[in-house]
Each structure stands twice: as structure tokens, then as C-alpha cells.
C-alpha distance (Angstrom), angle and dihedral (degrees) to the residues before:
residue distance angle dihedral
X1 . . .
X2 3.81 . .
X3 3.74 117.9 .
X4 4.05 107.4 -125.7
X5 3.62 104.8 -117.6
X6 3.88 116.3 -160.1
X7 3.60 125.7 -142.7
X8 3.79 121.6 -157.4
X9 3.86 117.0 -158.2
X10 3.20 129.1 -165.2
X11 4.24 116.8 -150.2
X12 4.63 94.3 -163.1
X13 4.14 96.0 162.2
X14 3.20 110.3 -151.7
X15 3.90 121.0 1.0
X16 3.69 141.4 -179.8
X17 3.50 112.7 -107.1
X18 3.98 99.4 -127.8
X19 4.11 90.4 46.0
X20 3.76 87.9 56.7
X21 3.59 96.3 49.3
X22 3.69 95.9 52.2
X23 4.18 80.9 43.5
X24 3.34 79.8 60.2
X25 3.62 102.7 45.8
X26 3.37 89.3 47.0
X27 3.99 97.4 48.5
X28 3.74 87.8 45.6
X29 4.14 91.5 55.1
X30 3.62 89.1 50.5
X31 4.09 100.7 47.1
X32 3.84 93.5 48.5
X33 4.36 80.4 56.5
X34 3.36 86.1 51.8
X35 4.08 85.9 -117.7
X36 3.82 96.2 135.3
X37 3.80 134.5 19.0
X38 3.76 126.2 -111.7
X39 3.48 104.0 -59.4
X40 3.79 134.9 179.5
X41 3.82 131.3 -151.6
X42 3.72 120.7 -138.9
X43 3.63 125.5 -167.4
X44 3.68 154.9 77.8
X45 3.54 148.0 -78.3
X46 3.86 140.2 -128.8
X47 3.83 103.2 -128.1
X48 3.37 101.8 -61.1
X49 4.36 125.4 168.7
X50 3.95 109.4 -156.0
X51 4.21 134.1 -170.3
X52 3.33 130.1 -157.6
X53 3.29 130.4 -129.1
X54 4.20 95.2 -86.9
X55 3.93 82.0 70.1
X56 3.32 96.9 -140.4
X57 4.23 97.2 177.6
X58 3.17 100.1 161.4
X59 3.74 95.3 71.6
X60 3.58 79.6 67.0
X61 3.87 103.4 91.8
X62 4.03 111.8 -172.7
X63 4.00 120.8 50.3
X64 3.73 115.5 -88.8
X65 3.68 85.4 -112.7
X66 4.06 95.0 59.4
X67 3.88 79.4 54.3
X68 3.61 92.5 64.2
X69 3.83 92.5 44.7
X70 3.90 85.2 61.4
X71 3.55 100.9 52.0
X72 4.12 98.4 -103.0
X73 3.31 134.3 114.3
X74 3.82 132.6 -139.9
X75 4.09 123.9 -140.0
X76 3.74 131.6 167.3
X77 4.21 114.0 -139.3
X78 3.63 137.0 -170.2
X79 3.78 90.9 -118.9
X80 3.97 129.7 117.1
X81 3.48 118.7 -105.4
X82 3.98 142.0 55.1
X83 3.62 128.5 -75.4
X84 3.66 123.1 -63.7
X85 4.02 151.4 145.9
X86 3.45 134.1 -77.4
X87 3.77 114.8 -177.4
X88 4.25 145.7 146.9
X89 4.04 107.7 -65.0
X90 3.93 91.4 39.9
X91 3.88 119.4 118.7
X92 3.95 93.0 -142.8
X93 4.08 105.9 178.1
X94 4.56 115.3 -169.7
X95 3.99 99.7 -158.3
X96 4.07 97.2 -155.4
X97 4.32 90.9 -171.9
X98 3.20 135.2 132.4
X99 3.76 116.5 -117.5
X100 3.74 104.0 -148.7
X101 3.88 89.6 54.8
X102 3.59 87.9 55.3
X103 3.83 94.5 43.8
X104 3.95 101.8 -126.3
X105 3.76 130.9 117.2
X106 4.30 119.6 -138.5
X107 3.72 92.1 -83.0
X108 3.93 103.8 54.2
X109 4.01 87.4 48.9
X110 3.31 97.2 56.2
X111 3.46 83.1 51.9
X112 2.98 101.8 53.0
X113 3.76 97.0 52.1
X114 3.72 87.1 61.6
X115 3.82 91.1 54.3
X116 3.78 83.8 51.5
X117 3.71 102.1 61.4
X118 4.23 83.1 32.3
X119 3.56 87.9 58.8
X120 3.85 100.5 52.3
X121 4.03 94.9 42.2
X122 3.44 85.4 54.1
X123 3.89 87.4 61.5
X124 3.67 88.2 57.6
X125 3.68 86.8 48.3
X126 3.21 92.6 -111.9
X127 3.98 118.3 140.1
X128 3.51 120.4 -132.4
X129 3.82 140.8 171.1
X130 3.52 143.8 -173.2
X131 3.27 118.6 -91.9
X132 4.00 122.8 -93.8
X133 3.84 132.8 -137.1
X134 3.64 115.9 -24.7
X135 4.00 87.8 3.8
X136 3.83 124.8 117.7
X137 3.82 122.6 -168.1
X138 3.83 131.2 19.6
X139 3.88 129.3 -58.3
X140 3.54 161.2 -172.6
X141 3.67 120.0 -115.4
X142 4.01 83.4 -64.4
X143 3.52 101.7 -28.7
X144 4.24 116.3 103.0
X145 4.03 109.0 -121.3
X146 4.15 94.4 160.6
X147 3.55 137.7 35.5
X148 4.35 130.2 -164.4
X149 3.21 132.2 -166.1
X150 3.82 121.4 162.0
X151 3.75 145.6 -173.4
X152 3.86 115.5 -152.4
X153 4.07 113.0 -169.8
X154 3.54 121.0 177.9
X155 3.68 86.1 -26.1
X156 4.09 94.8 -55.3
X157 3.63 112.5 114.8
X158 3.72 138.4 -128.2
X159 3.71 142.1 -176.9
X160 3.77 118.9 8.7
X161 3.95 145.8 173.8
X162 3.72 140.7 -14.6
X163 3.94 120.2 -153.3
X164 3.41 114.5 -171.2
X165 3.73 115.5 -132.7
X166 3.91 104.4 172.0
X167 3.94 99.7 -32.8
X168 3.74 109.7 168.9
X169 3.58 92.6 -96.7
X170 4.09 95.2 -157.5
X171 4.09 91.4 77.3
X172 4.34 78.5 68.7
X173 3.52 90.8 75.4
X174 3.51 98.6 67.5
X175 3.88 94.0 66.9
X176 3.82 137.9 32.2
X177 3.71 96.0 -108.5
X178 4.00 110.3 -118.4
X179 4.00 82.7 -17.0
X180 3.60 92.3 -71.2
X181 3.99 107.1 129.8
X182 3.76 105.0 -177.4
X183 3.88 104.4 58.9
X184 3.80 137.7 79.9
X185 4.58 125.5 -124.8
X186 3.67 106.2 -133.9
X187 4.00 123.8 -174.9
X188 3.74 124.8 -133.5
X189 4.15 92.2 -111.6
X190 4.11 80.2 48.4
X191 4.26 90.3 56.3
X192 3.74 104.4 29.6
X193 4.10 130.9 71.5
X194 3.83 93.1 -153.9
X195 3.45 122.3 97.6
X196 3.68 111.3 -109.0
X197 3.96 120.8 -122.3
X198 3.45 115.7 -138.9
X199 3.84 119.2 -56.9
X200 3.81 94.0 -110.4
X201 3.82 83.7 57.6
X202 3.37 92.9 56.4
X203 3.88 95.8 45.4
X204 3.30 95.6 54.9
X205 4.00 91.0 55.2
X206 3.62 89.7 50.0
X207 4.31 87.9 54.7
X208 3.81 88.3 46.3
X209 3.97 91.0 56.1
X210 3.41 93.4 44.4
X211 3.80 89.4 46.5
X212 4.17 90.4 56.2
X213 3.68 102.6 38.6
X214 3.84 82.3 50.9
X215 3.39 93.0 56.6
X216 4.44 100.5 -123.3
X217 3.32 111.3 146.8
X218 4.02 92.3 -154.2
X219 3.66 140.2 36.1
X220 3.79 123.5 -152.1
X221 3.56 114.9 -168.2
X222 3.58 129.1 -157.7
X223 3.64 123.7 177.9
X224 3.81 134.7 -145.8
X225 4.05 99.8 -83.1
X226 3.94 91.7 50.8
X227 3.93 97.7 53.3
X228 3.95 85.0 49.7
X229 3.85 82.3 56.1
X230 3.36 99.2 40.9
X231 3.60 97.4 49.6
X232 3.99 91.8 51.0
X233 3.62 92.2 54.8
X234 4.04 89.8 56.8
């Protein structure tokens, strides 16, 4: 008999990169204590360019200071992976789990995050695919759709993927995306010929594929105005 598993997600909006990361940090503490249960953060960015801990700058191709003149901000991470964009429009999803609980070593996750954002393009009948030699994320025939970049600590997770739903796909041009310089981003709207519910629609169908492939057997939601309650109470 399978043991239920609960998952608890949480729906922020839109956050500021550097509060989520020390959400994160924080979340990530907690879980390996066995304080909180797997949880998983939902939400969005302002435009927001990111490296990983390689530090691979010069795929950055404008002066930090011309980002600032645009509106985006620039932060280095502790994450795998190359540079890239996080911006309004994205689906960005921060598993905060613990990977023996689950049963899954580093590899399998990551794989599993690319069947997750696989899964729900393939609702919009849209057909994706992992990506190949030298390639991180998911994509469309050779066009980039999904980025990762994790942070495994003593087998708790951190950080996560990126699905573009209808990002404004001009802030990619300021960066080799994931350090790969011959290959286009697209955006779900860009890919599919179905009209697009709203995003929150979308979101939500992303967390329930995550939540299968994952194997929890319940979701418990919790949106922005209860964590601010919650966390006041502590």
C-alpha cells in the first residue's frame, strides 16, 4: 500500500528575486529539520538575469549598468546551470523537497523536471523534448521553452525551472541563454495554436504535473495572504 505523500504549494505572485532566495534558504533549513513538509514555491519574477555558480559572465552581453537602465536586475546564485532570464509571463516553480523521501537520486530529478514542463506543453499540443548533448532545459525542435537550474543540499532541494509562457522574449538577447550561442527561446503562446487561458490556469497545470510525476498523492494550496498569516503566527 502506497504511503500518501502530501505536497504543500505555495501560490507567492510576483516576488523579488533576492526575497525568494532567502525564502528558499530558509524553507530549505527547515525541511532538512524535518520542520515543514515538501513544499513548492510558485511564482514570478520582475526581470531578473541570474548565474550560476560556474560564473560564466561573459555570456552576459550588455554592462550591468545598461541592465539597470532596462528595468532588470542582475544576481549571482549557487545554482547549476548558465546564465539566463527570469521575467513576468514565466511559470518559474522552487521545489523545496527532500530527495530521499521521494526516493530519487540528482539525476532522475532533474529529469523529472523536464518531464514536468514536457508534460504540460504537451497539453497545449505543443511537442517538447529534453534537451540533447551539451543542452540543459526543455525545447522545441531547437528552440529553448524551459530552463533548470538546481541546488541539492544534503539531499533537500532548492531552486528549480522556468517555463516560458509569453515572456517578452527581447530581454534573451542580452545573454547567451544557458551558454548555448546558436539557438533561439520561444514561449508557449509563441509554439502553440490554442488560445491560452489565463496564466494562473496554466500554473496550476504545471503544479499538478509536477505533483504526479513526483509521485504526491495530494496538493494543498495556500496562497499569498495565508503564508503572510501563517508566518506571523510563528
Amino acid at each position: 500500500m502506497r504511503v500518501p505523500r502530501n505536497l504543500e504549494v505555495w501560490r507567492m505572485g510576483t516576488v523579488n528575486y533576492l526575497d525568494a532566495l532567502k525564502l528558499q534558504v530558509k524553507l530549505a533549513s527547515d525541511r532538512k529539520t524535518g520542520t515543514i513538509p515538501d513544499t513548492l514555491l510558485s511564482l514570478q519574477h520582475p526581470p531578473t538575469y541570474t548565474l550560476g555558480k560556474r560564473r560564466t559572465d561573459h555570456n552576459l552581453l550588455v554592462p550591468e549598468s545598461e541592465l539597470k537602465t532596462m528595468g532588470a536586475e542582475l544576481h549571482y546564485t549557487q545554482r547549476g546551470g548558465d546564465i539566463t532570464f527570469h521575467g513576468p509571463h514565466q511559470a518559474i516553480l522552487y521545489p523545496i523537497i527532500s530527495l530521499r523521501d521521494v526516493g530519487i537520486g540528482a539525476r532522475n530529478y532533474v529529469e523529472k523536471l523536464e518531464l514536468t514542463m514536457i508534460e504540460l506543453a504537451s497539453i497545449y499540443g505543443v511537442n517538447a523534448r529534453p534537451g540533447g548533448k551539451c543542452e540543459t532545459g526543455v525545447w522545441v525542435g531547437e528552440r529553448k521553452i524551459g530552463a533548470i537550474g538546481v541546488q541539492i543540499s544534503s539531499g533537500i532541494t532548492s531552486h528549480g525551472l522556468a517555463f516560458n509562457i509569453n515572456p517578452d522574449l527581447s530581454y534573451f538577447k542580452h545573454i547567451v541563454p544557458c551558454g548555448i550561442s546558436d539557438k533561439e527561446v520561444t514561449s508557449l503562446s509563441r509554439e502553440t495554436d490554442k488560445v491560452l487561458p489565463d496564466e494562473e490556469v496554466i500554473h496550476e497545470q504545471l503544479i499538478s504535473c509536477f505533483g504526479r510525476l513526483f509521485g504526491f498523492t495530494s496538493i494543498i494550496w495556500k496562497d499569498k495572504s495565508s503564508i503572510v498569516l501563517d508566518n506571523e503566527q510563528d
